[in-house]
N, C-alpha and C positions, 0 to 999 in steps of 0.2 A: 770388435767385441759386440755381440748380441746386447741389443736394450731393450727387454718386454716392455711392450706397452701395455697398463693397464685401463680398461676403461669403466669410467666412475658411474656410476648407480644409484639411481636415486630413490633414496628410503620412502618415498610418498606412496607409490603407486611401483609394486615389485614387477610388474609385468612390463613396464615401460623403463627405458632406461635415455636418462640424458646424455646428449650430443656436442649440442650447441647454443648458445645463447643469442638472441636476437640481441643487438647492438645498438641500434642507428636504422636510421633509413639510406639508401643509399640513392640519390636522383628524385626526379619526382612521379616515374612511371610504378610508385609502387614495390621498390625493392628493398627487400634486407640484408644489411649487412653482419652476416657472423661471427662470431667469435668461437673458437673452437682448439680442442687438446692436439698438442703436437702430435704427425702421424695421424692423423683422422682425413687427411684429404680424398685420398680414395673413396672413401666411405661418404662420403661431402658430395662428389662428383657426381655418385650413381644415386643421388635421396628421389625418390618418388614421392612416396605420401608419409607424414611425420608428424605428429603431436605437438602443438602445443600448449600450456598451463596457463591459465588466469584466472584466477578469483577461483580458486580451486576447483576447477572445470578443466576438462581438456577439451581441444577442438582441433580437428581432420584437417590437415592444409594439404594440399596438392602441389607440389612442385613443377615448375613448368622449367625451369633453368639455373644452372648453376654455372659463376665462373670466379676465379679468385683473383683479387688482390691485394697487392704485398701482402698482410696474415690474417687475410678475412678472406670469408667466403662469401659472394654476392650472389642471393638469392631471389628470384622472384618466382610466386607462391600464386597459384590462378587465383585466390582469393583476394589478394592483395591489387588494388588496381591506382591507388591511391599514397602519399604523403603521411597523408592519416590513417590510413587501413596499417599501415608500419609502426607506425606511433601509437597508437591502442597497447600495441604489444610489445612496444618497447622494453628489456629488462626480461624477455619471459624465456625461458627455456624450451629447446626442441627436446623431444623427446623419439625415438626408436621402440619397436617392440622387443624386447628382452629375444624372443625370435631371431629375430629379423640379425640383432645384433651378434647373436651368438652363433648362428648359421655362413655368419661375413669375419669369426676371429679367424687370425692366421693361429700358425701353429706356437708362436711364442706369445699371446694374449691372451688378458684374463680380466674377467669382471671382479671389481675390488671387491663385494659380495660374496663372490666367490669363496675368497682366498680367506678373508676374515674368519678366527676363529679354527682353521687348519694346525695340525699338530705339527711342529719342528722338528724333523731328527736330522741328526749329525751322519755323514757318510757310513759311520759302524753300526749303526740302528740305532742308537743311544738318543732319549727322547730329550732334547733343548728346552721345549717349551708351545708355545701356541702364538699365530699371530693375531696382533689383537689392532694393529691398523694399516694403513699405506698410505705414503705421503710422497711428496714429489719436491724433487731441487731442480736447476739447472741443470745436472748431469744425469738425473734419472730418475726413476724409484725407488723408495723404500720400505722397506715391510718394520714395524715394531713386531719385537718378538719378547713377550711375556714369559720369563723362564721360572722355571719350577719354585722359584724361592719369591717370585712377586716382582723381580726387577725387568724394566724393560732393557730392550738392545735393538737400534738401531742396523740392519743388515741391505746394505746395495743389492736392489733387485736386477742384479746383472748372471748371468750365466754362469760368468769363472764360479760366482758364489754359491749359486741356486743353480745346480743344473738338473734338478727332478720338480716339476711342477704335477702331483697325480691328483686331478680331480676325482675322478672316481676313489680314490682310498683316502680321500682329504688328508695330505699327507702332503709337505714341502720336504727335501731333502736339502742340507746345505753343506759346502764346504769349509765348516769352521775353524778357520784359520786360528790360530794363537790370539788373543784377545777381542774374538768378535765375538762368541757368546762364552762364557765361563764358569 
């Protein structure tokens, strides 16, 4: 069973979209340890240069090396040569250019920005409603879907359910089973 990943967006700055969270430091030469959305490694591996926020500024980090362990990412950043230079920025999010990111989605991803506020029809064209958030469990995604009458519905962003994602016509298609929207 196909599971889109969605990747989350951050309302501050639209052009930049977050990654990863700086954690910890990791050692004392300087390095970061990441925290980061399931399904992002690839993307973790190849980072060159990356944003990150403090005191509502952003600043250019350079990436010199990536390697992971168990569910972090360990990073060190040419700027970073220090214990301290890590700890400054403890808590801060990386950031990607909205770019950058959307030039690296497979063909099952989507930026939650995206998707928000997209019209719901049902396999016969019949309009459901609109999605109005995305949220995430253990087993996956979810889209809320605000239906014509005001009430939300919870819908698995999985494939069997949703198998038309049209950015271009902002348009979800789903296949609405007996009690998922009604």
């Amino acid at each position: 069973m196909l599971l889109p990943n969605i990747k989350r967006q951050s309302k501050m700055n639209s052009d930049l979209i977050s990654i990863a969270k700086i954690l910890n430091f990791q050692g004392i030469k300087g390095e970061a340890k990441l925290g980061y959305s399931k399904g992002a490694e690839s993307r973790i591996q190849n980072l060159k240069k990356v944003f990150v926020k403090k005191n509502n500024q952003f600043k250019e980090l350079n990436v010199s090396s990536v390697r992971f362990h168990k569910h972090f990412a360990i990073v060190k950043f040419e700027e970073f040569t220090t214990v301290n230079d890590v700890e400054e920025f403890k808590g801060c999010d990386i950031f990607l250019s909205k770019e950058e990111v959307e030039k690296n989605l497979n063909d099952d991803e989507y930026l939650i920005n995206d998707l928000i506020g997209m019209d719901v029809f049902d396999e016969d064209g019949a309009c459901l409603g609109s999605v109005n958030a995305i949220g995430e469990n253990l087993s996956g995604n979810i889209i809320s879907v605000k239906d014509n009458n005001g009430k939300d519905h919870l819908v698995p962003f999985v494939k069997a359910l949703v198998p038309v994602v049209d950015l271009k016509q902002k348009r979800i298609v789903i296949n609405n089973i007996e009690g998922l929207i009604n």
